[in-house]
N, C-alpha and C positions, 0 to 999 in steps of 0.2 A: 193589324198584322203587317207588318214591313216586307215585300218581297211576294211572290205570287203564291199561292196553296199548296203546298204539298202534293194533291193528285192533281191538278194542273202543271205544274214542272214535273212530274211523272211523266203524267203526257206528253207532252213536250220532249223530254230524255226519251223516251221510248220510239216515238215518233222520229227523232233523228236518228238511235241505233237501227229502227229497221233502213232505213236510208242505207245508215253506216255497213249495215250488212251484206246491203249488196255490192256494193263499193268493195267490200273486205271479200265477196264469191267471187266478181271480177277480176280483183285482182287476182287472186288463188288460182282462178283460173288461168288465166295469163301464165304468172309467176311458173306454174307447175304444168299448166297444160301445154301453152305455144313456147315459153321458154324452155323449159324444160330442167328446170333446177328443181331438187328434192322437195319433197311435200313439207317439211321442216321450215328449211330455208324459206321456198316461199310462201306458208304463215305465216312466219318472222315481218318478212314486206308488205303482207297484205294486211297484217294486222296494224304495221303502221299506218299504212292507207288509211286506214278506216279510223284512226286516232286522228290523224289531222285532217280529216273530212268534219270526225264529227267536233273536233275542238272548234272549228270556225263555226258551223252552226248552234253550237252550246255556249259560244261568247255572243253572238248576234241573235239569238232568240231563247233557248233556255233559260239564261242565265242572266240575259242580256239588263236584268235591272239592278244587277249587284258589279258594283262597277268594281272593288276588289283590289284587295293589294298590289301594289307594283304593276308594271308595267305586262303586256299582252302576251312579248316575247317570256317574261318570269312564269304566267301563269300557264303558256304551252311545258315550260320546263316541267311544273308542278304537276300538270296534266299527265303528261309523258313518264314522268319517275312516279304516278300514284296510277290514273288509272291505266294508264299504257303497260305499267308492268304487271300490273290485274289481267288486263287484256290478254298480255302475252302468256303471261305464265298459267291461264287456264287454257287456251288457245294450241301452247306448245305441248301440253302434260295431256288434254284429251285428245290432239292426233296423234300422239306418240301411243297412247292408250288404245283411240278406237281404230287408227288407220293400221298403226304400227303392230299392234298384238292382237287388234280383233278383224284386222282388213275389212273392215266398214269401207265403204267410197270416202275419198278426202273431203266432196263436196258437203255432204252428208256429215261426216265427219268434225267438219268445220261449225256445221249450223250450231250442233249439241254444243260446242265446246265455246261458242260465244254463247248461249243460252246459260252456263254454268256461271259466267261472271259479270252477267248483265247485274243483279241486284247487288255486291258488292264493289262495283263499276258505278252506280249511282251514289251511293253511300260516300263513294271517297270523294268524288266530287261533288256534291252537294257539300259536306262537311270539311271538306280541305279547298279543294281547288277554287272552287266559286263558293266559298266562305264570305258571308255577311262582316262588311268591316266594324269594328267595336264602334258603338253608339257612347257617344254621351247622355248622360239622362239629363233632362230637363230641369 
């Protein structure tokens, strides 16, 4: 089998999103709490945080043994435009849902709504982003 096991790069994925998650409450916090820009907005920031938190760790050790089409800067793009918009768009639609129409706490808030798009977060990267480059057969 080429490339590491299945529940092992789980691992590994899981293991950086929880990193990635506190990274992504900090910042939330920040964004919305010392800054004081809308709980929207700063998702928006904070979820990017946490996209290029955890894309440097998913090149340097998740993924780190599928070296991958094009260059680091292409595969942040790929990253960015597949699971970043995953990220966001569950991110943005459950505080808009639980903060906005159910006055949940943001922080709270926040956790559920990265928990909604963790499994199709790994799916587009494994299978898109850090995609195994075509083999030759033997």
């Amino acid at each position: 089998m080429n490339g590491r096991p299945v529940p092992d790069r789980w691992l590994r994925f899981s293991a950086v999103g929880v990193i990635g998650i506190g990274a992504q409450l900090a910042a939330l916090a920040f964004f919305h709490g010392a800054v004081g820009l809308g709980y929207l907005a700063a998702t928006a920031l904070a979820v990017e945080c946490a996209i290029l938190h955890n894309f440097a760790w998913h090149v340097h050790w998740t993924w780190r043994d599928r070296a991958g089409p094009g260059t680091t800067f292409a595969r942040l793009l790929r990253f960015n435009f597949t699971t970043g918009l995953v990220s966001l768009a569950c991110n943005l639609a459950g505080m808009r849902l639980l903060t906005g129409v159910y006055r949940i706490p943001y922080l709270a808030a926040n956790l559920l709504s990265i928990a909604a798009g963790a499994i199709a977060n790994y799916l587009v990267a494994d299978l898109f982003v850090f995609r195994r480059a075509m083999c030759h057969h033997r």
